[in-house]
N, C-alpha and C positions, 0 to 999 in steps of 0.2 A: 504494500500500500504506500503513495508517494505521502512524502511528508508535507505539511501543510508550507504554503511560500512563505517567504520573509520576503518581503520587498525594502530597500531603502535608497530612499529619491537621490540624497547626495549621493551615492555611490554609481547612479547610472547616472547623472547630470554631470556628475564630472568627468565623462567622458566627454563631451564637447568642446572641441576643437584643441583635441588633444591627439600626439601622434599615436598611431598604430601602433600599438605595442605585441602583434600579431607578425606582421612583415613576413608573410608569404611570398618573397619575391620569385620573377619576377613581374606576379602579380599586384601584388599590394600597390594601391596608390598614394600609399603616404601624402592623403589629400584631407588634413584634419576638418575638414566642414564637413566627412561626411561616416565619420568618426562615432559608432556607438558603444554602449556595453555590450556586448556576446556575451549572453550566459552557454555553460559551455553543458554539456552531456554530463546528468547527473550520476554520480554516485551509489547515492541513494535510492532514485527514481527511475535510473536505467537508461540504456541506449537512446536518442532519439529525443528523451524528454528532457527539458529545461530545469537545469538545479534548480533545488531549493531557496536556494539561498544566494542574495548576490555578491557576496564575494568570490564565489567561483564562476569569473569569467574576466573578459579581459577586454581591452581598448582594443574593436577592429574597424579598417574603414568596410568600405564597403564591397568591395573584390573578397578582401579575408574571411568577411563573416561570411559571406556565401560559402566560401570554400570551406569553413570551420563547421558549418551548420549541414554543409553534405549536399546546400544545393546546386552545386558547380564543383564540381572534381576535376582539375585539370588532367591531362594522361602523365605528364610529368612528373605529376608528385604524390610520394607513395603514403601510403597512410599512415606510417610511422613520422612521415619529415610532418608531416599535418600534425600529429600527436603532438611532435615536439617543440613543434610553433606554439601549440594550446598552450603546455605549461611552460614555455618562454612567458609566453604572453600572459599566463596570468602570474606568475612572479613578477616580471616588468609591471604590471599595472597594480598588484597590491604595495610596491614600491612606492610607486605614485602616490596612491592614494592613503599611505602614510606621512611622505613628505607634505600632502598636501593637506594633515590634521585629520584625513577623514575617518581612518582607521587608525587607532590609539591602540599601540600596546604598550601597556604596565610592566 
């Protein structure tokens, strides 16, 4: 049974017009206006379905998140290099979003 969401607004607003932190190249367009949260394939919830919870996922523009979400797979890139964009990319963006107060660890 999937867990109930957590949603929180600072944490997918501060994606905005912030860089890709996905970088699918040489896809990605490192084109920050168009730049959202990706929540990424949950854990908990299973293949397919949208975490729980938003801190798992990451800043993609708009190429990546396609590609991260499974709706455009290019032939060149194997599902492992995609895996490892995922947790680049959500390391890189919980980064962020410490520098930037959103995420406080004690």
């Amino acid at each position: 049974m999937a867990n109930k969401a957590r949603r929180n607004n600072k944490i997918r607003n501060a994606a905005r017009g912030q860089e890709c932190t996905l970088q699918l190249f040489p896809y990605c367009t490192l084109n920050p206006e168009t730049v959202v949260f990706c929540h990424m394939d949950s854990p908990d919830n299973g293949i397919g379905l949208k975490a729980s919870y938003d801190f798992w996922g990451a800043f993609g523009c708009y190429e990546c998140h396609k590609i991260a979400d499974g709706a455009h797979i290019p032939k060149d890139i194997t599902p492992e290099e995609i895996l490892q964009a995922k947790l680049r990319g959500i390391y890189r963006t919980q980064k962020l979003l410490m520098e930037m107060g959103i995420i406080i660890i004690k």
